[in-house]
C-alpha positions in Angstrom: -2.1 -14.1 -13.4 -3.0 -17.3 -15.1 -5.3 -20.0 -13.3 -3.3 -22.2 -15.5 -0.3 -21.5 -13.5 -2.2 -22.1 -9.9 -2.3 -25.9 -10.8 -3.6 -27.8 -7.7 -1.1 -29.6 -6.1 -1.6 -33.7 -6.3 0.3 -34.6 -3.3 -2.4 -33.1 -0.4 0.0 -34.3 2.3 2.8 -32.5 1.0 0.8 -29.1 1.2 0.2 -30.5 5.0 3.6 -31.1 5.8 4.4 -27.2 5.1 1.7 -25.7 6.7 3.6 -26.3 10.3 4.7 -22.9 10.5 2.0 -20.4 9.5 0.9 -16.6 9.2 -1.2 -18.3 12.5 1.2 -20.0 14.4 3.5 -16.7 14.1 0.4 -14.7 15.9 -0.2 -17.3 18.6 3.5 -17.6 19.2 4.1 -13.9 19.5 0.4 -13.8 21.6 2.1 -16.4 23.6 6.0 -15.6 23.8 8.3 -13.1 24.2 10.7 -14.3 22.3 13.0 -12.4 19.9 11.9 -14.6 17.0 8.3 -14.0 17.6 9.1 -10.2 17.6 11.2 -10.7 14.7 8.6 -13.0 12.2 6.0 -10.7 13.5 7.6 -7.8 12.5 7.9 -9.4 9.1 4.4 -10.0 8.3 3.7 -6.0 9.2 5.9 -5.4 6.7 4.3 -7.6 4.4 1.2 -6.7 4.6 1.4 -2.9 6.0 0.4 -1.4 2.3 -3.5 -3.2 2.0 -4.3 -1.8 5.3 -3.0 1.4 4.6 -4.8 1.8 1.5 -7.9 0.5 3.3 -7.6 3.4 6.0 -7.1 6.0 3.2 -9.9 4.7 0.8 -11.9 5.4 4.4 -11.4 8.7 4.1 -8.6 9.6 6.0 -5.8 11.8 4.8 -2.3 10.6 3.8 -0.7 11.8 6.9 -3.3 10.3 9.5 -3.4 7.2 7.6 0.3 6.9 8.0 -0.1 7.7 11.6 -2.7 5.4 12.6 -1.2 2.8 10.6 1.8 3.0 12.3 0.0 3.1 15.7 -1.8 -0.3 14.6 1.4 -2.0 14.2 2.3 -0.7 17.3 -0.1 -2.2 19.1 -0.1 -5.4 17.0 3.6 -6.1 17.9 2.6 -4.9 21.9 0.2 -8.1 22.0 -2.6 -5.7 22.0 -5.0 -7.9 19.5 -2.9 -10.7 19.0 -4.5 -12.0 22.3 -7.7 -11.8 20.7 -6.9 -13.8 17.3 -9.9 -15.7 17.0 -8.0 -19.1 14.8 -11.8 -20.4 14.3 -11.8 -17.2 11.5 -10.2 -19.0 9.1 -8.2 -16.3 7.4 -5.4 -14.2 8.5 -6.3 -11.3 6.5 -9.8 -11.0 7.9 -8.0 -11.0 11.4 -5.8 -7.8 10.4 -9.0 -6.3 8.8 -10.8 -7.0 11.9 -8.4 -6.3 14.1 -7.8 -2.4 12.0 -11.7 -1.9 12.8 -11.2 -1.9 16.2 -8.8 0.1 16.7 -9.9 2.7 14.3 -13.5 2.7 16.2 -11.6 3.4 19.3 -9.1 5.6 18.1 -10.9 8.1 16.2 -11.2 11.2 18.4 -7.1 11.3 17.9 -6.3 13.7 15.7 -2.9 14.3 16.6 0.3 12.8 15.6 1.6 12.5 19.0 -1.6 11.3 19.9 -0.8 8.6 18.0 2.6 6.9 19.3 3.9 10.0 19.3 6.2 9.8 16.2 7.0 6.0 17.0 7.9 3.7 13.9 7.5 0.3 15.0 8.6 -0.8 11.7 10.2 0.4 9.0 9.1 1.0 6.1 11.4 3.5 4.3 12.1 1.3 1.5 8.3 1.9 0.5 6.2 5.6 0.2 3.0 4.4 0.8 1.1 7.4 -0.5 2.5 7.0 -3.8 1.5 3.5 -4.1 -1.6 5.0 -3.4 -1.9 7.3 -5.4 -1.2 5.1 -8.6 -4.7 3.0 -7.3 -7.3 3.3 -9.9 -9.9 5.9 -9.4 -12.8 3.5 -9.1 -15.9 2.6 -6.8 -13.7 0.1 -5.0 -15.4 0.0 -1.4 -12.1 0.4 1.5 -13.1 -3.5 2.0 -13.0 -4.5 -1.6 -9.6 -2.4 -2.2 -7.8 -4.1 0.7 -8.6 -7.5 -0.7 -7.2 -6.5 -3.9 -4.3 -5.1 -2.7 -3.8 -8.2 -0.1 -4.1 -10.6 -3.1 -1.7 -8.6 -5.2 0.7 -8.6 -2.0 0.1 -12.8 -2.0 1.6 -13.1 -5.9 4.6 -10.5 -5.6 5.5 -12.4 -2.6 5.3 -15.9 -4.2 7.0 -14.0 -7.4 10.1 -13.1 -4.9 10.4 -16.3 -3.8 10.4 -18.0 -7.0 13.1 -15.1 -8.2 15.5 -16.2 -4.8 14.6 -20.1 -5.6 16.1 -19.2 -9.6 18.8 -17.2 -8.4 20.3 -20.4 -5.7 19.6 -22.5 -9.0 22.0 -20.1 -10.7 19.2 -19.4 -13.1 18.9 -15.7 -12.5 19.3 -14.5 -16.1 16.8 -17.2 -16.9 14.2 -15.9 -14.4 15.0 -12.3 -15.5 13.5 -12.8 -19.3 11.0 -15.1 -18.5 9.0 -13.3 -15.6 6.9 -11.3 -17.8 5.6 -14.4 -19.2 4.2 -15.8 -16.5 1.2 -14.5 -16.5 0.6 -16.6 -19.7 0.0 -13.7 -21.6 3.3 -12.9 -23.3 3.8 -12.5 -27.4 4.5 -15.9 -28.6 6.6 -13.9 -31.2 9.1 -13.5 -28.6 9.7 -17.3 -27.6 12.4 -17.4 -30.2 14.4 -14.4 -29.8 14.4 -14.7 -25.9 15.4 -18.5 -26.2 18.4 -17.5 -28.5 19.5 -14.9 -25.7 20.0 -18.0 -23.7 21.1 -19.9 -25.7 18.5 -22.2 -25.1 16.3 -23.5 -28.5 12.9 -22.5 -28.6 11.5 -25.7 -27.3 13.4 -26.2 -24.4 12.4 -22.6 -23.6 9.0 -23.4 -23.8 9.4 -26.5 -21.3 11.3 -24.3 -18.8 8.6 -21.5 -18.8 5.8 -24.2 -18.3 7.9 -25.7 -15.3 8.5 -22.1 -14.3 4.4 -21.2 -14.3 3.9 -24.5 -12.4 6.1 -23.8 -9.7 5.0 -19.9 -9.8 1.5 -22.0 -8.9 3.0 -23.8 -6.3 4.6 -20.8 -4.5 1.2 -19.3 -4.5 -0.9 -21.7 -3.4 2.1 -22.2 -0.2 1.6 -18.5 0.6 -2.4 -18.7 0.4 -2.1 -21.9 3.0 0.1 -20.0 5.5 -3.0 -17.6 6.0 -5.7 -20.4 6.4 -6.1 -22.6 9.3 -7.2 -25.7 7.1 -5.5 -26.2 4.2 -8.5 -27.6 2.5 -10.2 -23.9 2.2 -7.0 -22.9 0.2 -8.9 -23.4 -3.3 -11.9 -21.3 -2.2 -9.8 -18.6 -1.4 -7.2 -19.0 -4.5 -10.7 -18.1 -6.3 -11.9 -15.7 -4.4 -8.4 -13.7 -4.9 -7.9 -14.0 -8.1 -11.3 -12.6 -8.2 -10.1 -9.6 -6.2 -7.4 -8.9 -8.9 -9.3 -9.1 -11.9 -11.8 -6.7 -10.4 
């Protein structure tokens, strides 16, 4: 991922006006509420972020099945209000929350060796779509401490989310194709060579190409820097931790 692409947005108040409804205000809601939508958005950020906290319990040593389980049993308790209660806002970050939160429970939960010990084959969310084990298994075999692969994975989670997003906003803009042959370039790194030959398969001319992958990179920049600011509780620590992900990546 280019730092070129994560431009810094000029209009502060418009990255204020979107930070209403945050990864925050969907844990004090659901702390708070037992609404369906609080379930439901709640639900959805487990899913989102289920696959860094699973690699974190497995790069602690655990094996692929009671990873698994007590992953599942955190969510479990997540989604019961068990730690939501104690969501300390002041923090900062949402994914030092989750990371905290995971401690706990896997200081107190330990001794259970069992699977049904541990929710007793309960899936509080689903997450067929995804083996977890072969993502992990595809993880480099480095030094990476459990703490420093969960940051990478989180900050890889952050971009593939922001890369969805900017897939759906091309697809309503009935540039789909478009977005199809130009995502490899966003990174900034693709062969100039192919410019041309991808332009002609859109029948675009190379230079409007150019301009429309620029305008794609910015936005790409955008998108991330929105899902960075709906972890934070002030939006003005949204450039310390752009860096500090990035960082996380490249490692």
């Amino acid at each position: 991922m280019s730092e070129n692409a994560v431009s810094q947005d000029s209009n502060s108040d418009k990255g204020r006006a979107v930070f209403a409804s945050t990864h925050w205000s969907v844990v004090v809601e659901a702390g708070q509420s037992d609404s369906t939508k609080a379930s439901e958005a709640m639900a959805q950020l487990c899913r989102t972020y289920w696959y860094p906290l699973y690699a974190y319990v497995r790069r602690k040593g655990y094996s692929p099945h009671d990873a698994q389980d007590l992953t599942q049993e955190f969510f479990a308790k997540l989604l019961a209000g068990n730690y939501v209660g104690a969501a300390d806002r002041r923090k900062g970050k949402f994914r030092s929350f989750l990371l905290g939160a995971l401690e706990h429970f896997l200081g107190k939960e330990w001794r259970r060796t069992h699977a049904e010990k541990r929710g007793a084959g309960q899936t509080p969310i689903s997450l067929d779509e995804l083996d977890a084990e072969d993502r992990y298994l595809l993880e480099p075999a480095d030094e990476l401490t459990p703490a420093s692969l969960f940051d990478r994975r989180w900050a890889a989670t952050l971009l593939e989310t922001a890369l969805k997003r900017l897939e759906a906003e091309c697809q309503e803009g009935n540039k789909a194709d478009f977005f199809l042959k130009a995502r490899d370039l966003l990174s900034g790194h693709g062969a100039e060579a192919s410019y041309a030959q991808l332009a002609t398969s859109l029948s675009m001319s190379e230079g409007a190409f150019k301009v429309a992958i620029h305008r794609l990179r910015q936005r790409y920049g955008e998108l991330i820097r929105l899902e960075i600011l709906e972890t934070l509780t002030d939006p003005d620590d949204v450039d310390q931790e752009l860096q500090y992900l990035l960082a996380a990546v490249r490692e």
